[in-house]
C-alpha positions, 0 to 999 in steps of 0.5 A, spaced: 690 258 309 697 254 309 703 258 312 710 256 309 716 257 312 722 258 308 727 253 311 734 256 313 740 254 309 746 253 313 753 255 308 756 248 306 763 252 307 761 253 315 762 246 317 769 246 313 772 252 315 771 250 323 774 244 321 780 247 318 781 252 324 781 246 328 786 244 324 791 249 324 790 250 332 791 242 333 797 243 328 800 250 332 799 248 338 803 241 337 809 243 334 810 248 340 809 243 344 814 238 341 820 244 341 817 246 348 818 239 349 825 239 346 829 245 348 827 243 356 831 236 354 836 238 351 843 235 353 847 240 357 853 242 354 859 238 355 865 244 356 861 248 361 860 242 364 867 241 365 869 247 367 863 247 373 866 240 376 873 242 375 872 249 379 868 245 384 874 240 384 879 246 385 874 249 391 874 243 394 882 242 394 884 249 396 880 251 401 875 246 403 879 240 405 885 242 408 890 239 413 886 245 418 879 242 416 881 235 417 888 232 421 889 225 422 882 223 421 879 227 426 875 233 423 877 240 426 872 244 422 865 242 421 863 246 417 868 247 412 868 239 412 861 239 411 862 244 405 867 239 402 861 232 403 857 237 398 861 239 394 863 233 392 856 230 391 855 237 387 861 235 382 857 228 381 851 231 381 853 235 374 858 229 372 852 224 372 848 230 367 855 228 361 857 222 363 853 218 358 856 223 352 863 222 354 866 215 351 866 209 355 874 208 357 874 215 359 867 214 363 869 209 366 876 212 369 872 218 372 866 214 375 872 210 379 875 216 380 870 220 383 868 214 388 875 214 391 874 221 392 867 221 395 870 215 399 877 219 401 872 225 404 868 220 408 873 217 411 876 223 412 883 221 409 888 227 409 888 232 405 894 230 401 890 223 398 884 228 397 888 233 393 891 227 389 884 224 387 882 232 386 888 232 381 887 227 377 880 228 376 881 234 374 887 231 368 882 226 367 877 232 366 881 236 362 882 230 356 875 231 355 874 235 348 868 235 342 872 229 339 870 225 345 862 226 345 857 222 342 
């Protein structure tokens, strides 16, 4: 006596549908990659970056680099001086995260601009040169407005 097994049938929709489902996960899972990946690269704004730089200007010259911080080129408070160096390599932390936005004339002012103020800092120029650097790049600064971004 012969015994017979009933072969099994697999669904045909099975191989489908998990195909399908994978799918949909692969295509889920790209798209919040992609808006993942586009909001952490997003360009900073431009007018709160501004007014991040000139307030650390501002700081720069009323309080941390002052005839009583810096005379005759001799630093008389270390601190405060040492403060002043960062708060410029700060400010130009944050111009460098908007330069490329800013048109190219304008771009170029401010480079030349903040190079003289990190070199007036350096060589511990008096507080009068500091501050006129200070000013204007916070002028320079202050011309900057939606028109002028790319």
């Amino acid at each position: 006596m012969a015994i017979v097994r009933p072969q099994r049938h697999r669904p045909v929709w099975l191989p489908v549908a998990v195909l399908a489902g994978l799918i949909v996960v692969g295509a889920v899972s790209l798209s919040i990659g992609i808006l993942w990946w586009r909001t952490n690269t997003a360009e900073p704004p431009l007018a709160p970056t501004v007014e991040q730089i000139r307030a650390e200007l501002d700081v720069l010259s009323l309080s941390l680099y002052t005839t009583a911080v810096v005379t005759d080129g001799t630093v008389r408070a270390s601190t405060e001086y040492q403060a002043a160096r960062d708060a410029v390599s700060r400010a130009r932390q944050q111009w460098e995260t908007i330069r490329l936005r800013v048109p190219e004339a304008q771009r170029n002012a401010l480079d030349d601009a903040f190079a003289r103020l990190h070199e007036a800092v350096e060589r511990k120029a008096p507080s009068s040169d500091v501050q006129a650097v200070v000013s204007e790049l916070n002028g320079r600064l202050a011309e900057l407005g939606p028109a002028t971004v790319r």
